[in-house]
C-alpha positions in Angstrom: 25.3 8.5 9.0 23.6 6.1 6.6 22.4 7.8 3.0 18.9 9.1 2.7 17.3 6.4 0.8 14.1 8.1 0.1 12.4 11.4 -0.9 14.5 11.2 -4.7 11.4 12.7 -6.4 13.1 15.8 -7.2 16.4 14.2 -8.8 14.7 11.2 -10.0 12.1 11.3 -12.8 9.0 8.7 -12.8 10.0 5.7 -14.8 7.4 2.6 -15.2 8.7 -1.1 -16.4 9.3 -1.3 -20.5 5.9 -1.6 -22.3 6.9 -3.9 -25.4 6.0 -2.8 -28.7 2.5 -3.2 -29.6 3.3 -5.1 -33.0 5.7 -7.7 -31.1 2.8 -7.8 -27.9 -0.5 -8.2 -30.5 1.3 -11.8 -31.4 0.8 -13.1 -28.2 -1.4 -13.0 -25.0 1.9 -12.8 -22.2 1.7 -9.4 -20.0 2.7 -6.4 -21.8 4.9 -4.9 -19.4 8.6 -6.1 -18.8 9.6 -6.9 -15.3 11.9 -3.9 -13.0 15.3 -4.8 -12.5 16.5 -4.9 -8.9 18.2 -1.4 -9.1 15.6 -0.2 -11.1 13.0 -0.7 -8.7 15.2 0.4 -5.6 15.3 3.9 -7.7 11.7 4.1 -8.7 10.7 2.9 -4.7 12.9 5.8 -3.6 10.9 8.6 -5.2 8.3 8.3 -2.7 8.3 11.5 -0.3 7.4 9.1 2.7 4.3 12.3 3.4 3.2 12.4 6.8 -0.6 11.6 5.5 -0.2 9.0 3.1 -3.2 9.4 0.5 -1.9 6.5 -1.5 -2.7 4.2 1.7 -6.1 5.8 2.1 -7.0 5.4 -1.3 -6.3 1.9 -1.3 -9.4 -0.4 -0.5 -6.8 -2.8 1.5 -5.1 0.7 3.0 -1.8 -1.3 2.2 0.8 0.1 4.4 2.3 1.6 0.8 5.1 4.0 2.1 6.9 1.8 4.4 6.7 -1.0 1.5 8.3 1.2 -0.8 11.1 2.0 1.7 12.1 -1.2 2.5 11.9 -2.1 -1.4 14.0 1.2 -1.9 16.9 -0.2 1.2 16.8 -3.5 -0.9 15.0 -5.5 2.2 12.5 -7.0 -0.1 12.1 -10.2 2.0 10.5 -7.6 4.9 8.7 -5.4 1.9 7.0 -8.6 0.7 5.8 -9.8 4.3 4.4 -6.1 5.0 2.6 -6.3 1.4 1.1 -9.7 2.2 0.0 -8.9 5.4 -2.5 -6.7 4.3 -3.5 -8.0 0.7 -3.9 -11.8 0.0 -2.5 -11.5 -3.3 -0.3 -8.6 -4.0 1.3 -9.8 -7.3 -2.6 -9.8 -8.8 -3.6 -6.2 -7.7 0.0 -4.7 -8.9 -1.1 -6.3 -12.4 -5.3 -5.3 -12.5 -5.5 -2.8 -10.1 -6.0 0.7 -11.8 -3.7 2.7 -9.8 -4.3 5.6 -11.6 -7.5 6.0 -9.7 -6.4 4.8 -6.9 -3.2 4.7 -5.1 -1.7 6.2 -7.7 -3.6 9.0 -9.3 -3.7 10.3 -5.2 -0.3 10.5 -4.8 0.9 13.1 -3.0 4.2 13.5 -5.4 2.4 13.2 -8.3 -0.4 16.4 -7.4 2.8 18.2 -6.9 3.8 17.9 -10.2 7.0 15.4 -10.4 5.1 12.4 -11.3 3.7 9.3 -9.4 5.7 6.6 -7.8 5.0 3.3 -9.5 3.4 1.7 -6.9 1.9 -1.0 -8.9 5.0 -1.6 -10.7 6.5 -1.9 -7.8 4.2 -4.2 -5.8 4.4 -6.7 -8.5 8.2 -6.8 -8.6 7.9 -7.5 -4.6 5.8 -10.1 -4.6 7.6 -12.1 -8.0 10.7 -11.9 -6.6 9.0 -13.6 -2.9 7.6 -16.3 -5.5 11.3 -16.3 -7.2 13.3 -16.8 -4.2 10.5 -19.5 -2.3 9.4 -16.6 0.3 6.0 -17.7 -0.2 4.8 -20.3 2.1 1.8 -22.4 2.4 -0.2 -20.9 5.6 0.5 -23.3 9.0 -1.7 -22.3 11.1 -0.5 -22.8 14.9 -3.6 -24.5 15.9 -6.4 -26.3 13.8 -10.0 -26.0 14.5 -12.3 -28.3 14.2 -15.0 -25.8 12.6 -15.4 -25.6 9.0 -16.2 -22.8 6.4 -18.3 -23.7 2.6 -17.4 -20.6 0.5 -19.7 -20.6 -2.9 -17.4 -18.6 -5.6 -13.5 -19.2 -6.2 -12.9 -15.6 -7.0 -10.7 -13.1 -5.0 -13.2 -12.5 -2.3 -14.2 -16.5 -2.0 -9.8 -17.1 -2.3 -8.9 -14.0 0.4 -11.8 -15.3 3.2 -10.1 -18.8 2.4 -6.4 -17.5 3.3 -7.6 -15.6 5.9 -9.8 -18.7 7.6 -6.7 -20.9 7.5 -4.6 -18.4 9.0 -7.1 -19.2 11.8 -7.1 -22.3 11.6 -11.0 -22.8 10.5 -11.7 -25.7 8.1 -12.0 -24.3 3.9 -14.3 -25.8 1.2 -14.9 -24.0 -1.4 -17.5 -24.8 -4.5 -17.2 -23.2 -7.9 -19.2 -24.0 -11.4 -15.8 -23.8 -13.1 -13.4 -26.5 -13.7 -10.7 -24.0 -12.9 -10.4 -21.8 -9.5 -9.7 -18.0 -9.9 -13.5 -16.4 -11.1 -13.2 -14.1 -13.4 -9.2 -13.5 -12.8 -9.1 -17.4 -14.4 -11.4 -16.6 -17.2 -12.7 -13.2 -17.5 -9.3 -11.1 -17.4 -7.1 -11.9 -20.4 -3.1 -12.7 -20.3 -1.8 -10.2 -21.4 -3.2 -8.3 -17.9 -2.5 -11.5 -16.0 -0.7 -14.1 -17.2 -2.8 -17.2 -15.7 0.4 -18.9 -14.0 0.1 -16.1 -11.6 -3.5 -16.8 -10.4 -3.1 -20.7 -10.2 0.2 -20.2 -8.5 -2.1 -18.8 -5.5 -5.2 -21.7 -5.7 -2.0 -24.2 -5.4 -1.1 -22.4 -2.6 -4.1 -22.3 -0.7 -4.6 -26.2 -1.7 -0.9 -27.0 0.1 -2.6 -24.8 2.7 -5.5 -26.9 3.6 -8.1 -25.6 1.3 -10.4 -28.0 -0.6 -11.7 -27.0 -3.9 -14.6 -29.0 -5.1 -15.0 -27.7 -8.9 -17.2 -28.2 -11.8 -19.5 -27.7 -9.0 -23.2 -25.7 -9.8 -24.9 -24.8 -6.8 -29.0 -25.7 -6.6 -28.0 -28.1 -9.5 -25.0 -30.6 -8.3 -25.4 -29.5 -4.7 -27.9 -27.8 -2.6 -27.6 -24.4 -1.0 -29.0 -26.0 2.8 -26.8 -29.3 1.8 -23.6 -26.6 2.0 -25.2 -25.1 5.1 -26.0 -28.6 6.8 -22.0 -29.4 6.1 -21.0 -26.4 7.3 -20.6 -24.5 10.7 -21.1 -21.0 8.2 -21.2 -20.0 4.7 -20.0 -17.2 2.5 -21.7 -16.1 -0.6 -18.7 -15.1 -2.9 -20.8 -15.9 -6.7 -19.4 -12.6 -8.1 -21.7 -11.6 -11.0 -22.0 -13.0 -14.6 -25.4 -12.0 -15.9 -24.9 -9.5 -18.7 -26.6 -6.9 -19.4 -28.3 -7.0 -22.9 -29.4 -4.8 -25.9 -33.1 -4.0 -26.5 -32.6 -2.6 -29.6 -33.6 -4.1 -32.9 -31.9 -7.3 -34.5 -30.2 -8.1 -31.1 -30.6 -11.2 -30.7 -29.0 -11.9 -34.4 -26.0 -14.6 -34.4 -22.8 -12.5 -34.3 -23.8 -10.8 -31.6 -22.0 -12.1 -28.3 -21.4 -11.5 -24.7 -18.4 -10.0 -23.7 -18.0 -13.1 -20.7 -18.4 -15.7 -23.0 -15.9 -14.7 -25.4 -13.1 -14.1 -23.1 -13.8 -17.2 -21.9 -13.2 -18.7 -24.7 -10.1 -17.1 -25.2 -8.6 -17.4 -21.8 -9.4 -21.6 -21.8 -7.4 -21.3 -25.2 -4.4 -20.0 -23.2 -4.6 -23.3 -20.7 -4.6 -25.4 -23.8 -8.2 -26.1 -23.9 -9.8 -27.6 -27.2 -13.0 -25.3 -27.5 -16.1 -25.8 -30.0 -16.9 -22.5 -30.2 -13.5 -21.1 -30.6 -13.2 -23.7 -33.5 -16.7 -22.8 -35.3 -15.4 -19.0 -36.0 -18.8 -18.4 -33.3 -16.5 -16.5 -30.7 -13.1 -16.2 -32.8 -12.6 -12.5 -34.2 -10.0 -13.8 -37.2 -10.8 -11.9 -40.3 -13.8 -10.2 -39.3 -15.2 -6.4 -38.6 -15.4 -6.2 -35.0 -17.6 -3.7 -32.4 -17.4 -4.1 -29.2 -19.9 -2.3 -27.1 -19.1 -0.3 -23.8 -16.4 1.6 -22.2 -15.1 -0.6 -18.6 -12.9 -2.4 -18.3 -14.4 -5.6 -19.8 -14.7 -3.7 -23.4 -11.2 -3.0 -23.3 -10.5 -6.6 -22.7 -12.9 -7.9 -25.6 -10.9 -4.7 -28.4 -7.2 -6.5 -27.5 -8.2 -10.1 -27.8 -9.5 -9.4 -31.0 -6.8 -7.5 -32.0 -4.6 -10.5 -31.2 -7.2 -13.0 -32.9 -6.3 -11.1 -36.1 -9.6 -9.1 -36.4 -9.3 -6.7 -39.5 -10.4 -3.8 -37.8 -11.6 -3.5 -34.5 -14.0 -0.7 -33.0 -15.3 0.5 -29.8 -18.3 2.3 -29.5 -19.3 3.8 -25.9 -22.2 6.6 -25.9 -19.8 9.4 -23.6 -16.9 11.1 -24.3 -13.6 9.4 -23.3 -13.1 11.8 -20.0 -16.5 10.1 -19.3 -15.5 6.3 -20.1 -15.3 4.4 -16.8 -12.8 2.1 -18.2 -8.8 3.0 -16.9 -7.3 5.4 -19.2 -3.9 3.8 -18.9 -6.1 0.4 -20.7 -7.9 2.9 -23.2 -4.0 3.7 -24.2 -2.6 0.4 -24.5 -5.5 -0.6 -27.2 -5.0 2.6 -28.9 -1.0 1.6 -29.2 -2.4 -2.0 -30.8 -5.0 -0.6 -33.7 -8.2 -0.6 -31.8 -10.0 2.4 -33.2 -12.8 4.4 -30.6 -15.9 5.9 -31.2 -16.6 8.3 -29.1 -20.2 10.0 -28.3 -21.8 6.9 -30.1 -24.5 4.4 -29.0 -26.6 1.5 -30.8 -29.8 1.6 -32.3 -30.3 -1.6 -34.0 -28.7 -4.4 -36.0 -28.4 -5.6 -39.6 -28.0 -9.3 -40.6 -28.2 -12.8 -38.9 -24.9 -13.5 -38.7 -24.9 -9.6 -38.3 -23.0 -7.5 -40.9 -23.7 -3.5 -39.3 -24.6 -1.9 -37.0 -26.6 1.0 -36.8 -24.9 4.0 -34.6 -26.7 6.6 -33.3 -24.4 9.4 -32.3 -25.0 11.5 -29.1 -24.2 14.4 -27.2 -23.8 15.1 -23.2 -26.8 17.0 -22.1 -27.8 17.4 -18.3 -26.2 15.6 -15.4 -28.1 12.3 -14.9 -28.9 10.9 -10.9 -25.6 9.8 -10.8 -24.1 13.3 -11.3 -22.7 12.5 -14.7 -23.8 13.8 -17.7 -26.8 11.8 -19.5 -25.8 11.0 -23.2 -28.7 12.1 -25.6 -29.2 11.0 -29.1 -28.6 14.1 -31.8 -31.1 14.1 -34.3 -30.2 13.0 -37.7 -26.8 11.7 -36.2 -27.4 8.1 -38.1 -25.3 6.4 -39.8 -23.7 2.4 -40.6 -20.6 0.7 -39.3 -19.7 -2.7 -40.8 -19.4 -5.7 -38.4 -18.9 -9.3 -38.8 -19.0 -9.8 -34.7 -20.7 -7.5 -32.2 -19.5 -7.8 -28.5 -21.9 -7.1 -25.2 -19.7 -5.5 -23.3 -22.6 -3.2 -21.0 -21.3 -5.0 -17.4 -23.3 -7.4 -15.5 -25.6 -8.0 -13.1 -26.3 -10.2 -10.5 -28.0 -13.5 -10.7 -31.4 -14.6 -8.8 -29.4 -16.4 -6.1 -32.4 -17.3 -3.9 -34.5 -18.5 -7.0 -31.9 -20.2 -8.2 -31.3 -22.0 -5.5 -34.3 -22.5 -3.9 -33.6 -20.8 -0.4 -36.2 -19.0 1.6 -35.3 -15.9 3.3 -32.1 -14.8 1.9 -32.8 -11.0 1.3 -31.8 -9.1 -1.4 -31.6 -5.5 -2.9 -33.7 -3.8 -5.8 -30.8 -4.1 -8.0 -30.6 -8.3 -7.1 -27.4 -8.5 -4.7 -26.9 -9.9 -2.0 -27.9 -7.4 1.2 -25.6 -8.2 3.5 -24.7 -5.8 6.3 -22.0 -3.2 5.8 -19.8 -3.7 8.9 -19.4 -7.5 9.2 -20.7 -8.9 5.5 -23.6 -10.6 7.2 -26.7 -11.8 5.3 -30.0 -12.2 6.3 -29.1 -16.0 7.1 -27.6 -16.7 10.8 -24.2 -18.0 9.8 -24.6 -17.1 6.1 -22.3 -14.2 4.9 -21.7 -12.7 1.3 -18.9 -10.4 -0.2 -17.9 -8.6 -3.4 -20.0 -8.4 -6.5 -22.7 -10.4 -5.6 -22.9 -7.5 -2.6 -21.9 -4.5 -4.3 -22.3 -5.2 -8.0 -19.8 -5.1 -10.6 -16.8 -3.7 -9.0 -13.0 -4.3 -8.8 -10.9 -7.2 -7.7 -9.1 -5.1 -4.8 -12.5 -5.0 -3.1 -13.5 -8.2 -3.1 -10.0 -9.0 -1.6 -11.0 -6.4 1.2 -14.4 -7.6 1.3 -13.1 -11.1 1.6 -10.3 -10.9 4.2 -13.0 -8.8 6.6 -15.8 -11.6 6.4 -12.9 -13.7 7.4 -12.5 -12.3 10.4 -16.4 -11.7 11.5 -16.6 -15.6 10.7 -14.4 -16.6 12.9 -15.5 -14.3 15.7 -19.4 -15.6 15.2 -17.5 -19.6 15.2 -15.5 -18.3 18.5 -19.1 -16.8 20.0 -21.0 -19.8 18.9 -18.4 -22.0 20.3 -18.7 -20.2 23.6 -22.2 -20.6 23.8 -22.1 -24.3 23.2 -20.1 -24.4 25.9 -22.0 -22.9 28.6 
């Protein structure tokens, strides 16, 4: 009888890939983490108790089929493990980088409530999917019979890239218009390298070109091309912007140079890693070299503005966020990783105005948690007296964004929206308020994660091509 492969928990103690040392890692913007061996990723794959009620799958916005992944990875049939990980998620080697297992997958394993420690699962998933890229396992999509119909998607983020893999498996026809000069969204130019290196994300737009998808770049909406020009080219339209507004200070002295948004100084930094000559990278404007930074916020994005400084040779780099760091909506495994390179956080600690123009402090006003606020969580309240100065050469916005006014913008009557500006498109099939017209991740749900727009992306696929296949059927009769 063949050896158990699996349920190794017990014997076999959680092990992630090898982080490399934060002074060796701060000299460079490649991915922190070292890639699993083959054996090593067999042994960590077999730890999973293969539970009868999978929570990792449930947990998972794609409800990738996780456990039976992990046992093909763990009987060294990664070929199998690879096409069972694709065949739910577009782009498997991204989410085993960004995704934050540890509130998803992950941190709902059923091993790890027991005590013994999580299976990797994101560790895992990217070792699957490099080693498919390694070994040529990942093919352009063929689809075994081409339509005639056609799709405009406005965004080349996840969600505008996972509808476009998805409509090609179909057949349908893919355009896709973006204001960048690069594909990807934010995973091109918002997410630095040392997350995900940016060979990984044009690796898939190369794909989905040899696949049949045209990209038409540099590309603004209501400015080089009309919203009803794209409808009038196409049979239907997805709405797949993401957001980009961010949200701003009130407080006094504000507006004072040095005081940036997070978006447009990881863009900045990200174009440096494709070679890109950039003014404002040049001008010291958005380059943290030498100076007192503070970074404002406690998500994701701040933790992405504290390590590019870090790595930009900053002298001292600081985070403020206004809760306490059980309260910080940012992944703790993140929160670590910048602790490991130097960046100091300020905990319970919230701006109340701004010295200088360039800026040169920053006035904190320290707080406390009082009463839950409508969201449940606890509603950070200034203490009285709690006043005091923190040095900064460059202050960075990172407070999250919010959606831009699409229909203003862009001149279209009748595209409805919410209170908070997105997109209201209908839960079950992504649907605006447009016949033919659908709309997915941020620009539906507001700031959110890449997984989701993947998900949210991959199911507008598929009403798409049932409203093409109903209107088809109509025509016909």
């Amino acid at each position: 009888m063949a050896k158990q492969p699996m349920l190794k928990f017990v014997k076999t103690s959680r092990e992630t890939p090898e982080k490399r040392d934060a002074t060796v890692r701060t000299q460079d913007y490649n991915e922190i983490y070292r890639e699993y061996a083959s054996q090593k990723a067999a042994e960590q794959a077999s730890r999973c108790s293969q539970c009868g009620v999978p929570y990792c799958q449930s947990h998972c916005p794609l409800h990738n089929n996780i456990p039976d992944w992990l046992r093909l990875t763990a009987e060294g049939r990664l070929q199998e493990a690879y096409e069972l990980s694709q065949a739910t998620n577009s782009f498997p080697e991204i989410c085993g980088r960004i995704c934050p297992q540890d509130r998803l997958c992950e941190g709902n394993c059923v091993i790890e409530n027991s005590g013994h420690g999580t299976v990797t699962i994101g560790s895992i998933e990217k070792y699957i999917t490099d080693t498919a890229w390694d070994n040529g396992w990942v093919k352009p999509v063929k689809p075994a019979v081409e339509r005639t119909e056609s799709v405009g998607i406005i965004g080349a983020g996840p969600g505008g890239m996972a509808a476009a893999d998805m409509l090609r498996r179909a057949g349908i026809q893919v355009t896709i218009y973006d204001r960048y000069d690069r594909a990807g969204g934010l995973m091109t130019y918002g997410i630095p390298g040392f997350k995900l290196e940016k060979d990984v994300v044009m690796d898939r737009v190369k794909q989905l070109e040899a696949s049949g998808v045209q990209f038409v770049l540099n590309c603004n909406v209501g400015v080089d091309i009309s919203f009803d020009a794209i409808r009038g080219k196409h049979d239907s339209v997805l709405i797949a912007t993401g957001v980009y507004k961010t949200r701003d200070l009130t407080d006094e002295g504000a507006d004072a140079a040095g005081i940036v948004n997070a978006i447009d100084y990881l863009t900045v930094s990200n174009r440096l890693s494709f070679g890109d000559d950039v003014a404002a990278f040049s001008d010291g404007s958005l380059n943290a070299e030498g100076k007192a930074v503070v970074v404002i916020g406690g998500g994701d994005t701040a933790m992405d503005c504290v390590r590019t400084a870090i790595r930009q040779g900053a002298t001292s780099v600081k985070c403020l966020y206004r809760r306490d760091r059980a309260n910080m909506p940012g992944s703790q495994r993140e929160t670590q990783n910048a602790e490991e390179e130097g960046v100091e956080f300020v905990w319970m600690a919230a701006p109340k105005g701004f010295t200088g123009s360039p800026v040169t402090s920053v006035t904190v006003q320290k707080m406390r948690l009082g009463a839950p606020d409508a969201s449940g969580r606890q509603a950070p309240e200034p203490i009285e007296g709690g006043i005091y100065e923190e040095k900064a050469d460059l202050v960075i916005k990172a407070l999250g964004f919010e959606p831009e006014d699409l229909p203003k913008l862009w001149g279209v009557d009748g595209l409805e929206t919410t209170r908070w500006g997105t997109i209201k498109a209908q839960y079950a099939n992504h649907a605006t308020s447009l016949p033919g017209v659908y709309a997915v991740g941020d620009i539906v749900r507001g700031a959110s994660l890449v997984v989701w727009a993947i998900r949210d992306g991959r199911e507008a696929a598929d009403s798409i091509v049932k409203y093409l296949n109903e209107t088809a059927q109509v025509a016909a009769q």
